[in-house]
C-alpha positions as CSV (number, residue, x, y, z in Angstrom):
1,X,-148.3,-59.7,-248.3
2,X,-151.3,-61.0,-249.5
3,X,-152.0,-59.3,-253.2
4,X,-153.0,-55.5,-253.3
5,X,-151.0,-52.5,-251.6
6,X,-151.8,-52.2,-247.6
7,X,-148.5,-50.6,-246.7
8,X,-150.0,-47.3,-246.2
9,X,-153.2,-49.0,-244.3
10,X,-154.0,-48.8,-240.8
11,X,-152.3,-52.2,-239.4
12,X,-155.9,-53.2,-237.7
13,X,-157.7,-52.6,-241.3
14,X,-154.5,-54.3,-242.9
15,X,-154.6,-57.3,-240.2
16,X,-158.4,-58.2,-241.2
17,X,-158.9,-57.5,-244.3
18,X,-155.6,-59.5,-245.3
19,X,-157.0,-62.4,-242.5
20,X,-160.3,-62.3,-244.3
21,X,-158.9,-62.8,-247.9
22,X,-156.6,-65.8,-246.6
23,X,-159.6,-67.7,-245.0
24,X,-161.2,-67.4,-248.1
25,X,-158.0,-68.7,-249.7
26,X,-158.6,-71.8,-247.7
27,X,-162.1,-72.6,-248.2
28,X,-164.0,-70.6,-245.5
29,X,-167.3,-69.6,-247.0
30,X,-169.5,-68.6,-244.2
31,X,-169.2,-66.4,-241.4
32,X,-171.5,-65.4,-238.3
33,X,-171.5,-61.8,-237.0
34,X,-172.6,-60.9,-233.5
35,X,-173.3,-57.1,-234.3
36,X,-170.7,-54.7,-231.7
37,X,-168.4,-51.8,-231.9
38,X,-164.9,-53.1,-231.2
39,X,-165.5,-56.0,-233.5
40,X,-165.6,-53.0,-236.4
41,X,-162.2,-54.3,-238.2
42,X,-163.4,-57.8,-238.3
43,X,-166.9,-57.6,-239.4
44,X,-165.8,-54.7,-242.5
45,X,-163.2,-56.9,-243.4
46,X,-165.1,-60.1,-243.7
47,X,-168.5,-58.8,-245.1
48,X,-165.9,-56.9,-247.9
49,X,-164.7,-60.2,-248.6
50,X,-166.4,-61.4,-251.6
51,X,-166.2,-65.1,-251.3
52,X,-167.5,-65.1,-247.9
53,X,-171.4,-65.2,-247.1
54,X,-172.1,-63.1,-244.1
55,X,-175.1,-64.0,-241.6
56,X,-175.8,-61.2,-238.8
57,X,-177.8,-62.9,-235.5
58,X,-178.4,-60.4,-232.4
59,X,-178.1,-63.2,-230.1
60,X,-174.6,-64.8,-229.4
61,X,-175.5,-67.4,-228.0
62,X,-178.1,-68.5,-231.2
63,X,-175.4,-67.2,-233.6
64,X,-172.9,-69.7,-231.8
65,X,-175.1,-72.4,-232.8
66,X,-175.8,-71.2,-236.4
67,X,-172.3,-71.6,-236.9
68,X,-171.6,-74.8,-235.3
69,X,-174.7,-76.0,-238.0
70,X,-173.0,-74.5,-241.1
71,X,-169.9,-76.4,-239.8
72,X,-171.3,-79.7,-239.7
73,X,-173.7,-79.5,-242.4
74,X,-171.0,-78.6,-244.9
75,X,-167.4,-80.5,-243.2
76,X,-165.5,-77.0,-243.4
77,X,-164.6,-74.7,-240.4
78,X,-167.0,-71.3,-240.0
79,X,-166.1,-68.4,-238.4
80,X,-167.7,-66.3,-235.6
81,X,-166.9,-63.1,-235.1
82,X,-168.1,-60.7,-232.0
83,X,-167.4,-57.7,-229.5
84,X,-165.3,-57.6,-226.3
85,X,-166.9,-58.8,-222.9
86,X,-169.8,-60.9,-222.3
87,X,-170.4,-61.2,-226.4
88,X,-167.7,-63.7,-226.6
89,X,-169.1,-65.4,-223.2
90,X,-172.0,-66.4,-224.8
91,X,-170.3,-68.3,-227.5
92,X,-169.7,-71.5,-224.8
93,X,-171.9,-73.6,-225.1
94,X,-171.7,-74.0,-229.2
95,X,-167.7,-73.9,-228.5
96,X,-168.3,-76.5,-226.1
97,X,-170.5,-78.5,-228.0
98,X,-168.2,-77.9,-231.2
99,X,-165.1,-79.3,-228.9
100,X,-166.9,-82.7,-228.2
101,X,-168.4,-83.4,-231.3
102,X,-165.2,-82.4,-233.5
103,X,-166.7,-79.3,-235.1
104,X,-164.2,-77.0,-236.9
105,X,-165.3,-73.5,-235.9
106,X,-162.9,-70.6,-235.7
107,X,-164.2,-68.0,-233.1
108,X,-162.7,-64.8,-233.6
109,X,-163.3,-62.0,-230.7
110,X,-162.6,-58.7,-230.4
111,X,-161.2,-57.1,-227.2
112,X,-159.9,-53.9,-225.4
113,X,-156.1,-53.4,-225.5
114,X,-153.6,-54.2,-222.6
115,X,-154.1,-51.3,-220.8
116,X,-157.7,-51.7,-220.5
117,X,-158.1,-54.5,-219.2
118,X,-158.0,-55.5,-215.2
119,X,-158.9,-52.0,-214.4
120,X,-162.8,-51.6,-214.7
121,X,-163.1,-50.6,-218.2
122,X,-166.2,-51.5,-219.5
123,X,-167.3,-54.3,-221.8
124,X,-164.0,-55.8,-220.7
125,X,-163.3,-58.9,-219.4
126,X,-160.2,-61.7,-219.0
127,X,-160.6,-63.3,-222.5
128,X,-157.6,-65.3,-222.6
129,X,-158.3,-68.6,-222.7
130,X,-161.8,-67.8,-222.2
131,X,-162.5,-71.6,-223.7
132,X,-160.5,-73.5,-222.2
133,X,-159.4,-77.0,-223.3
134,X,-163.0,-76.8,-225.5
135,X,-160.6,-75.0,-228.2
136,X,-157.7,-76.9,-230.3
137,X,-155.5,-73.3,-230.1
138,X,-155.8,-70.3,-228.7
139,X,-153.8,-67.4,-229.3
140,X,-154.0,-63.6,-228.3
141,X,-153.3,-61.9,-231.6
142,X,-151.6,-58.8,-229.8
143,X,-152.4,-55.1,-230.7
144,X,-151.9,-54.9,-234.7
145,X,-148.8,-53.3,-235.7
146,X,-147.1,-53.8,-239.3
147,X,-145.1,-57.0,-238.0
148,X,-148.8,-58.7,-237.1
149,X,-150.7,-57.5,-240.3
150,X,-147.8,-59.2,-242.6
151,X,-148.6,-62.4,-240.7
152,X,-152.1,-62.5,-241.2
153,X,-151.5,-65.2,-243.9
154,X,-149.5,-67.2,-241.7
155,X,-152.0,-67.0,-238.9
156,X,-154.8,-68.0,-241.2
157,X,-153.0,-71.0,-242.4
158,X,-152.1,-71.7,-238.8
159,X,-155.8,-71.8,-237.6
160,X,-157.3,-73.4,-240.0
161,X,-155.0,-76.5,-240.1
162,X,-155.3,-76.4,-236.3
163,X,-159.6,-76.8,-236.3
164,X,-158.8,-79.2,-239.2
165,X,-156.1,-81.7,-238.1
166,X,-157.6,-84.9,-235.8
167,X,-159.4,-84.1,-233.8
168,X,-160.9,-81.2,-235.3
169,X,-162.5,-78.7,-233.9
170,X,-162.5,-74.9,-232.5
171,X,-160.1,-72.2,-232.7
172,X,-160.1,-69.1,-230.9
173,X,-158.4,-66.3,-231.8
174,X,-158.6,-63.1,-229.4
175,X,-157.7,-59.4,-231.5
176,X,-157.4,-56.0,-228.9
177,X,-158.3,-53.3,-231.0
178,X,-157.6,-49.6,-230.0
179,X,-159.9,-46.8,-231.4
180,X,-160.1,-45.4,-233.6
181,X,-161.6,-48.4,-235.0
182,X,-160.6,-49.1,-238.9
183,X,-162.5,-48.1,-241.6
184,X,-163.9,-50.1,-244.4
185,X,-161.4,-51.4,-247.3
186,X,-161.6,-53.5,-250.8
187,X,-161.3,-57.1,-250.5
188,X,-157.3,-58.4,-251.4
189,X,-156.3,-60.5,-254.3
190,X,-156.5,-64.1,-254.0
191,X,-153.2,-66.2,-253.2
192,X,-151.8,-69.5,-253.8
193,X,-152.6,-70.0,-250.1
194,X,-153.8,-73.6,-250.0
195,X,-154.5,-76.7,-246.8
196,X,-154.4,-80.3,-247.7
197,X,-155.1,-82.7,-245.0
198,X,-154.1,-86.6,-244.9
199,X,-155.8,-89.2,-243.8
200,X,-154.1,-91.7,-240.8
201,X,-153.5,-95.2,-242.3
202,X,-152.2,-97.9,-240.7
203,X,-148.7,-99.5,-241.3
204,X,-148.8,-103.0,-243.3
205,X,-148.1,-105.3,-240.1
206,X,-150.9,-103.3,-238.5
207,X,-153.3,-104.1,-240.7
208,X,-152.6,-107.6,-241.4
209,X,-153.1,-108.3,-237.4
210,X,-156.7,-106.3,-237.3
211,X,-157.5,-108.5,-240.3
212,X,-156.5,-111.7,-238.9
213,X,-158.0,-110.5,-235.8
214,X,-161.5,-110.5,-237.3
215,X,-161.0,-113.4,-239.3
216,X,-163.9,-115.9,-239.1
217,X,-164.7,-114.5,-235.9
218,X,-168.2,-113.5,-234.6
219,X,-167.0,-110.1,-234.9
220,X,-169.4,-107.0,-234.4
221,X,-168.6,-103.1,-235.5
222,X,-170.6,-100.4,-233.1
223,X,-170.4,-97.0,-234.4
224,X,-171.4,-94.2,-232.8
225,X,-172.4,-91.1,-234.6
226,X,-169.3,-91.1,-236.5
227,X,-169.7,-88.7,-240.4
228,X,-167.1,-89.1,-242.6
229,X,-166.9,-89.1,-246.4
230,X,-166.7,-92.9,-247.6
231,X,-167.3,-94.6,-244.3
232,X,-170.5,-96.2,-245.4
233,X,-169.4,-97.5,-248.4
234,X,-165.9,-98.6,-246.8
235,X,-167.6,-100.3,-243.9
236,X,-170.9,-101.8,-246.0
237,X,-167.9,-103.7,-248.3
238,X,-166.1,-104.7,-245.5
239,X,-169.0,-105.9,-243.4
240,X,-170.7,-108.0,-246.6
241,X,-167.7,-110.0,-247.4
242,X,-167.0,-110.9,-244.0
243,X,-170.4,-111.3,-242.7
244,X,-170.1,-109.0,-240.1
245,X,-173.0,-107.0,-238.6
246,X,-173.5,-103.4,-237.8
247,X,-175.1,-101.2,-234.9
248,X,-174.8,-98.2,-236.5
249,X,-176.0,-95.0,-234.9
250,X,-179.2,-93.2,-236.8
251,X,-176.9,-90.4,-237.5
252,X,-174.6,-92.6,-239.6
253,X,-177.1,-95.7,-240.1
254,X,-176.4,-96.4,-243.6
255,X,-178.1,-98.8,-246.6
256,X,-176.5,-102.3,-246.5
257,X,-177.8,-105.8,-245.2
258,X,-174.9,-105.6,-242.8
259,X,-176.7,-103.0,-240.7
260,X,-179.3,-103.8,-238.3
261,X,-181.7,-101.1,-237.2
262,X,-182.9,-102.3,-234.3
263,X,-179.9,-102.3,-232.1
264,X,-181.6,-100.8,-228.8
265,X,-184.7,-103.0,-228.8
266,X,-182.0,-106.0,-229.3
267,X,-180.0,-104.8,-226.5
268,X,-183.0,-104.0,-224.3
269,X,-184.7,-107.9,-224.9
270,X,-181.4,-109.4,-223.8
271,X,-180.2,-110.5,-227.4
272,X,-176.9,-109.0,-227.2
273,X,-176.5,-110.6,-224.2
274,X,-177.0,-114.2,-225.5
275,X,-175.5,-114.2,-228.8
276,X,-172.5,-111.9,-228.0
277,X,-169.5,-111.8,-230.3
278,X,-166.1,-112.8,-229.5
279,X,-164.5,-109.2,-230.5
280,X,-166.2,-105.4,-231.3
281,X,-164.6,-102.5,-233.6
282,X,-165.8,-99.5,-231.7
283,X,-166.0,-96.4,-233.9
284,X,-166.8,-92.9,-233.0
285,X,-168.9,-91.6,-230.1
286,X,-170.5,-93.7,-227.7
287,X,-173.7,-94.5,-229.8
288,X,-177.2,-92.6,-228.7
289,X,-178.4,-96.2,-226.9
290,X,-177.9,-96.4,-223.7
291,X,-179.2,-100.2,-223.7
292,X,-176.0,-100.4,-226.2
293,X,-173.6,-98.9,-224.0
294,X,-174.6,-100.5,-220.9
295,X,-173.8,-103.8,-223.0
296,X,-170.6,-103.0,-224.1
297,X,-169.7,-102.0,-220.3
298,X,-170.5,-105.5,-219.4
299,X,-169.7,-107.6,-222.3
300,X,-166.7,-110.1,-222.0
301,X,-166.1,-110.1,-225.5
302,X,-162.6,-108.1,-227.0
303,X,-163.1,-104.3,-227.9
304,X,-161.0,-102.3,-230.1
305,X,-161.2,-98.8,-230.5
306,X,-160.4,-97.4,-234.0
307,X,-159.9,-93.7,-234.0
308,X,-157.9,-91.5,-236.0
309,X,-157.2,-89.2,-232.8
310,X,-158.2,-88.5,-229.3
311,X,-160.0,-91.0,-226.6
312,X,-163.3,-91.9,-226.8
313,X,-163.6,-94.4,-224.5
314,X,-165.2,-93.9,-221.1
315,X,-166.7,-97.3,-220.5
316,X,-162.4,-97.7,-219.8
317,X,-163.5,-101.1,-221.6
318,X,-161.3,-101.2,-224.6
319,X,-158.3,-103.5,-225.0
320,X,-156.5,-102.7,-228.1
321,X,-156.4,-99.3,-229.8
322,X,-155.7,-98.4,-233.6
323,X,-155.1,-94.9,-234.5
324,X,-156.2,-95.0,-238.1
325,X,-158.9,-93.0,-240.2
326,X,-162.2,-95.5,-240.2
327,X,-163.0,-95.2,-243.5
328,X,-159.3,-95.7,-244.8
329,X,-159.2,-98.7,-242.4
330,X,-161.8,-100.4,-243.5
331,X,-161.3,-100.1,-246.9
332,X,-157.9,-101.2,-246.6
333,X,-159.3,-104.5,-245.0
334,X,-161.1,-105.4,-248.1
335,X,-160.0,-108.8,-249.0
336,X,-157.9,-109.7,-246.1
337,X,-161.3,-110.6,-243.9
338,X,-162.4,-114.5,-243.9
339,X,-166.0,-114.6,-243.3
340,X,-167.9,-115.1,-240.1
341,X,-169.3,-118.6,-239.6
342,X,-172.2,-119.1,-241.8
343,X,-174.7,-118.2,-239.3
344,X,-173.5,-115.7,-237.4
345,X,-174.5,-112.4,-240.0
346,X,-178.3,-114.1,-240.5
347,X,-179.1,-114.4,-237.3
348,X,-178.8,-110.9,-236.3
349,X,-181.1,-110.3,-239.7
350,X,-183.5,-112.7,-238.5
351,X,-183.7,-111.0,-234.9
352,X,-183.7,-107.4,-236.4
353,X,-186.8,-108.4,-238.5
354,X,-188.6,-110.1,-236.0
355,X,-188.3,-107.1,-233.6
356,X,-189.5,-105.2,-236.6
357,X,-192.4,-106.4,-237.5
358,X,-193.5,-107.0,-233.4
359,X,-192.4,-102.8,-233.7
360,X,-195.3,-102.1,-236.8
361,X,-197.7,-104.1,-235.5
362,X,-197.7,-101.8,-232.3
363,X,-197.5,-99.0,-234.5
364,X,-200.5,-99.8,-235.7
365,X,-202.3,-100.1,-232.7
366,X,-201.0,-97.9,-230.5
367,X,-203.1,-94.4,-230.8
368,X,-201.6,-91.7,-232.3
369,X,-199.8,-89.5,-231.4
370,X,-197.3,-91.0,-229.5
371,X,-193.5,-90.2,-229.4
372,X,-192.4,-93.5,-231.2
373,X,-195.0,-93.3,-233.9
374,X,-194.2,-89.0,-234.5
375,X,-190.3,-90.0,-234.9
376,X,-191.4,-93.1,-237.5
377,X,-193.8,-90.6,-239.0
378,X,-190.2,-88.1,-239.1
379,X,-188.3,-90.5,-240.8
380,X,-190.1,-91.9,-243.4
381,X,-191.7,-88.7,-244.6
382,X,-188.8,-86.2,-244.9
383,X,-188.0,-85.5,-248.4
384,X,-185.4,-86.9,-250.2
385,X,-182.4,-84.6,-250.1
386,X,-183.2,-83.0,-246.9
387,X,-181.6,-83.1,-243.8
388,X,-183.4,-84.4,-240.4
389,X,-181.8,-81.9,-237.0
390,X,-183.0,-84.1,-233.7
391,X,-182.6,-82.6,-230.2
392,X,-180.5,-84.4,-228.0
393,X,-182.6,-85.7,-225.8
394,X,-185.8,-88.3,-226.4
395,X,-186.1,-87.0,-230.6
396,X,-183.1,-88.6,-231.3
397,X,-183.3,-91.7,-229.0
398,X,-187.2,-92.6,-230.6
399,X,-185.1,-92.1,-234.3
400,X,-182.7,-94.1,-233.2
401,X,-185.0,-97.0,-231.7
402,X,-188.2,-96.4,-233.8
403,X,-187.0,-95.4,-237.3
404,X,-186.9,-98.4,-239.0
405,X,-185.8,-98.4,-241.4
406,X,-182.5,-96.7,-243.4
407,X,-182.3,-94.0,-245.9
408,X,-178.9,-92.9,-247.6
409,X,-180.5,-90.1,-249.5
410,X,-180.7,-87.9,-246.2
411,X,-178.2,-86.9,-243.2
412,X,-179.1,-87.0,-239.7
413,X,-177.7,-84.7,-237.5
414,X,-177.8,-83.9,-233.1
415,X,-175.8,-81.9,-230.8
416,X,-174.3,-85.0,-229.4
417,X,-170.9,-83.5,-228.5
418,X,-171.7,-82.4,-224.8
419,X,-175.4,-84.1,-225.4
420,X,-177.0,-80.7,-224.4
421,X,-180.3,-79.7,-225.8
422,X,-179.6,-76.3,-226.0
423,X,-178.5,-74.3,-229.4
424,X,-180.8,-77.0,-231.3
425,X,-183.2,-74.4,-233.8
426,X,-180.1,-72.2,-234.3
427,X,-177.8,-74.8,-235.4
428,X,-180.9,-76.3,-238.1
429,X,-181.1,-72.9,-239.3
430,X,-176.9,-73.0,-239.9
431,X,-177.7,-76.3,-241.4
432,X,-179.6,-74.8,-243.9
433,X,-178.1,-71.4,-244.2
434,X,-174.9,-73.0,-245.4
435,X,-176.1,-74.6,-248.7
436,X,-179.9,-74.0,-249.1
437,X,-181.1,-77.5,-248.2
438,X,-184.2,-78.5,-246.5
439,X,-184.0,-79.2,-242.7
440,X,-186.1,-80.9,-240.4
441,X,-186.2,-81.0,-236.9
442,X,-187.3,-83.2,-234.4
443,X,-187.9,-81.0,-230.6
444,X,-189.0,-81.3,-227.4
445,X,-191.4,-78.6,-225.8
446,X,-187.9,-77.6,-223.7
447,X,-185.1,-77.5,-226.7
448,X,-188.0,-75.2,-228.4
449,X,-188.4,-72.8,-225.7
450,X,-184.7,-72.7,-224.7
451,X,-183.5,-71.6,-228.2
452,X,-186.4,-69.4,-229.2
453,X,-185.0,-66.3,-230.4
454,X,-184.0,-68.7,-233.6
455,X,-187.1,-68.8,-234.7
456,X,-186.7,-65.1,-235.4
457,X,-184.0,-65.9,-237.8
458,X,-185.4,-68.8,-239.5
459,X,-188.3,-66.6,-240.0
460,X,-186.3,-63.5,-241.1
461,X,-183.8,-65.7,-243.5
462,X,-186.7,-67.6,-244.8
463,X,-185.1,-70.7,-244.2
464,X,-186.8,-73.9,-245.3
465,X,-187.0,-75.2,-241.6
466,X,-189.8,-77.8,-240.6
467,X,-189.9,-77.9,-236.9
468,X,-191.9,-81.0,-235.5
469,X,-192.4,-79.7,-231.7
470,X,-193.2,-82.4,-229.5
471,X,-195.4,-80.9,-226.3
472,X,-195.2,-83.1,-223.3
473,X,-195.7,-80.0,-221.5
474,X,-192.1,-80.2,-219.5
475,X,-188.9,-82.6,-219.3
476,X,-190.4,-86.0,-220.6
477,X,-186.8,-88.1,-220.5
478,X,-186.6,-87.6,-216.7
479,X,-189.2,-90.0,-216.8
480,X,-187.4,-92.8,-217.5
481,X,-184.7,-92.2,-215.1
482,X,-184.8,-93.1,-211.0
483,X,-186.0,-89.5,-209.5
484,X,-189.4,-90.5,-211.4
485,X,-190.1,-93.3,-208.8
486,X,-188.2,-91.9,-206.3
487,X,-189.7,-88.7,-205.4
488,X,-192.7,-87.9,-204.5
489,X,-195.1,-86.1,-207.3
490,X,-195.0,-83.0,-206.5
491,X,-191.6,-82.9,-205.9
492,X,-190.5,-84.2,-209.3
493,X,-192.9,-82.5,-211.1
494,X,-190.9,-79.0,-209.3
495,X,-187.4,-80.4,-209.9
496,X,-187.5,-82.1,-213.4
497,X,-190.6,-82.5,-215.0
498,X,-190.9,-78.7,-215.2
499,X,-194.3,-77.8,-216.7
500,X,-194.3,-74.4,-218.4
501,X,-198.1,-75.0,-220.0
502,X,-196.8,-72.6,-223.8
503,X,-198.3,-73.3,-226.7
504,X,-195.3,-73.8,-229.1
505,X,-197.6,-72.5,-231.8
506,X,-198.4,-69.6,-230.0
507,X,-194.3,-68.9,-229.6
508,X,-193.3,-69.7,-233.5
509,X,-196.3,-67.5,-234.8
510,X,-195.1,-64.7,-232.3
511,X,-191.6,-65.0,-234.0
512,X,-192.9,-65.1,-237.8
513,X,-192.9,-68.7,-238.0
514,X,-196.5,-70.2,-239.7
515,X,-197.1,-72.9,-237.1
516,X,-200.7,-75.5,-236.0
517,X,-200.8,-78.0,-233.5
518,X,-201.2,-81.6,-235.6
519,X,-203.2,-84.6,-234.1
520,X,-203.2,-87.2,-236.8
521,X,-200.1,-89.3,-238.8
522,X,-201.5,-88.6,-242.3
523,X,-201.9,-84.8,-241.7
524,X,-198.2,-84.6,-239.8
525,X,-196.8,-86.9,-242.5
526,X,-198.4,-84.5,-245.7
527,X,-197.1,-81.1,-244.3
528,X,-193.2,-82.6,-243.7
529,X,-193.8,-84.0,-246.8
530,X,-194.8,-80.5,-248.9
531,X,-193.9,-77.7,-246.8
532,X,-191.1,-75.5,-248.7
533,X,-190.6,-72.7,-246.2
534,X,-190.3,-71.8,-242.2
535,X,-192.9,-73.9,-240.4
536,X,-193.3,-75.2,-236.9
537,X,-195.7,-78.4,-236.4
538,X,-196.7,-78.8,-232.6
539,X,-198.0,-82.4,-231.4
540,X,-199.1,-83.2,-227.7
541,X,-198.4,-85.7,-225.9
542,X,-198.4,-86.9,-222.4
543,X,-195.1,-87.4,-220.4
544,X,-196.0,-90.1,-217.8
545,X,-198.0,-91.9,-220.7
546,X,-195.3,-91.6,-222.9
547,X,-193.2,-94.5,-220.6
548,X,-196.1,-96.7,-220.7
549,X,-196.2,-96.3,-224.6
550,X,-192.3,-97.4,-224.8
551,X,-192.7,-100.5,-222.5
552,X,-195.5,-101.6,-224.6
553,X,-192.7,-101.8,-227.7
554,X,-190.0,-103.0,-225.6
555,X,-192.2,-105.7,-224.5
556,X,-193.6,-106.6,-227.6
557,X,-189.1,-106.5,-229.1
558,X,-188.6,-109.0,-226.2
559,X,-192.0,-111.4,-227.5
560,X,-190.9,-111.5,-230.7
561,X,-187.5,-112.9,-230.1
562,X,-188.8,-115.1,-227.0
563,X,-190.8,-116.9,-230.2
């Protein structure tokens, strides 16, 4: 038993508060509450907990997200707690997301005993497995006698090495509570409970052959929203003493003159295509480009895959796969790497600055705003320390084209586990919520509408959000794709560009947030710059303009390297 006498407890009270106490033994620090009845044990037990920081959102769905952005803002599993029946429904999508993008989150739900469920009784429904494959583990805790309260620590220890070992991710674990519901208790003494995770290296002979693999090769790393701790540093030594380059996706684009920033204007003039490498290290995630992607699906040259679990590799165009941890990889193959020929490494710098400078000059034509020039404007103006949030749709594919430049002293995050655009305001606020730092967020008109009721909580946490709302009045991506020339105006405008003619303003101030619309780059660039608390920024733009704008910088990309 974890420290403190329960033996005379009720064995739902014993179960939680014991579970709550061994979490915290671990390292969990933050949990979400979805206010309900049956969830009573779990929500006394936790908020009695005194190394755990409680956040209470109304909304399931929002507090899903919140979690998932405490999770990935601070590397360590978050739990969610909620009621029986639809509560624990609304949880999906973050689960989901959480799944795909490797999240540790463990989702505990409440739910009616054995005998009420299957026969109508309300706020019940078949929560087993309710997840899916989305979760690492699930397991249905039973209905707690002594036996199950004992095991708590066990069970704690079991879950969170489950959402921690590769691939990590969610765990759901499923408690039927009968009434009467337990009453509040005192937090339990702390135990030598402890979880230490190891990192996957590769075996000597293993490592030799990668290195003489890459060996004076034209050799090319693409990375692909990949966050680890010492993976830029392990990857910018590797990469400057063998010359290699590095398409690094803005949510891990790091300082070094390895890295080239410009990989999808590159990719969309045809570069790649004409001064391809003989073999790729793929890390990660696809990355945000599809110009990128579609390159690597067509590209003749070698791909490895280097991954310390799971399969992430659904262009089905890798040849050789090493299950190591990145980061340990690389700097293992410090030293063992002969240098690309001598002008292999400068000629991707000379290409990335050319389509650099072709990409400022427009910038300074181009009238403002437009959606390139407001994600530049995002980048370069967000405070040191802070931590930019972009919506998984165009926001993150203008940082990742138009940015720039790269800046070590700030994280990027996106939701681009299942890529959807929902859960985005909520999972900012976790962001911040979990240690206090800044957080700004590039949004679409939609991501902003879908997760509105966060606004609410950034506005009731005072949470120092920034939200830069982009207003194209509708879906502005589905521009870009096919249907956009296919169908008939009307008809497209119905199906996908979706005009809902809000004023975003309007919303946040509805919600508590201080919001204006913003027309000009100095005035957009001074309130990211200096605004401490929750704000929302809106900026209009036009959707079928927006296209023209982004052919007038792929065009000028492609100029520059034709000279």
């Amino acid at each position: 038993m974890i420290g403190g006498n329960l033996a005379d407890v009720d064995p739902a009270e014993a179960l939680t508060t014991r579970l709550a106490g061994a979490l915290a033994d671990l390292g969990l620090r933050h949990v979400v509450i979805s206010p309900g009845s049956r969830s009573t044990p779990l929500a006394l037990a936790f908020t009695a907990e005194p190394r755990i920081t409680a956040h209470v959102l109304l909304d399931e769905r929002s507090a899903g997200f919140f979690a998932l952005g405490i999770a990935k803002q601070g590397g360590v599993p978050t739990a969610l707690v909620c009621t029986s029946g639809t509560a624990a429904a609304h949880y999906l999508p973050s689960v989901v997301e959480a799944g795909q993008a490797r999240v540790p989150l463990l989702i505990l739900t409440a739910d009616r005993p054995p005998e009420l469920r299957g026969v109508a009784a309300p706020q019940t429904i078949d929560q087993i497995d309710l997840y899916g494959s989305a979760v690492r583990m699930f397991h249905d805790i039973g209905v707690p006698d002594e036996v199950i309260a004992d095991g708590a620590p066990s069970l704690a220890l079991r879950a969170w090495s489950a959402a921690l070992d590769a691939p990590q991710g969610p765990v759901h674990l499923n408690f039927p509570f009968r009434e009467p519901l337990a009453s509040p208790t005192e937090a339990v003494e702390p135990t030598t409970l402890r979880h230490h995770r190891g990192e996957v290296q590769l075996p000597p002979e293993a490592l030799v052959g990668l290195g003489e693999r890459l060996s004076g090769r034209r050799a090319l790393i693409v990375v692909g929203g990949y966050q680890r701790p010492g993976f830029a540093a392990a990857t910018a030594m590797l990469t400057g003493e063998a010359s290699i380059p590095v398409l690094a996706d803005i949510q891990c684009r790091f300082p070094s003159p390895s890295t080239i920033v410009h990989g999808d204007l590159l990719a969309t003039a045809g570069f790649l295509s004409e001064y391809e490498p003989e073999i790729i290290i793929r890390v990660g995630h696809l990355p945000t480009s599809r110009p990128i992607w579609s390159w690597l699906q067509e590209t003749g040259a070698e791909q490895v895959t280097l991954d310390d679990a799971g399969w992430r590799d659904p262009l089905d165009a890798a040849t050789v796969v090493y299950r190591a941890d990145p980061a340990v990889t690389f700097a293992d193959l410090s030293g063992r790497v002969a240098p690309a020929p001598s002008s292999w490494l400068p000629t991707w710098q000379a290409a990335d600055r050319a389509v650099g400078l072709a990409v400022g000059r427009v910038l300074e034509t181009e009238p403002f705003p437009n959606e390139p020039a407001i994600a530049r404007a995002v980048w370069e103006s967000t405070p040191t320390g802070a931590t930019i949030y972009a919506a998984s749709s165009m926001p993150i594919r203008d940082l990742d084209s138009f940015a720039g430049s790269t800046r070590g002293e700030i994280a990027t995050l996106s939701n681009r586990g299942a890529n959807g655009i929902d859960g985005l305001l909520s999972a900012a606020a976790g962001a911040s919520a979990s240690d206090g730092r800044p957080v700004v967020v590039l949004a679409g008109d939609l991501s902003v509408l879908h997760d509105a009721t966060a606004l609410g909580v950034i506005a009731r946490l005072d949470l120092p959000v920034t939200i830069v709302a982009v207003n194209n009045d509708g879906g502005g991506i589905f521009h870009f794709l096919p249907q956009a020339d296919r169908l008939e105006p009307d008809r497209f405008e119905m199906l996908f560009g979706t005009p809902h003619g809000h004023s975003l303003a309007d919303v946040a101030n509805a919600f508590g947030v201080p919001a204006r619309e913003i027309s000009d780059s100095e005035g957009l660039r001074a309130t990211i710059a200096t605004t401490k608390g929750p704000s929302l920024i809106e900026i209009r733009t036009d959707r079928a303009k927006n296209v023209e704008v982004h052919e007038r910088f792929r065009a000028a990309a492609k100029g520059a390297l034709s000279e």
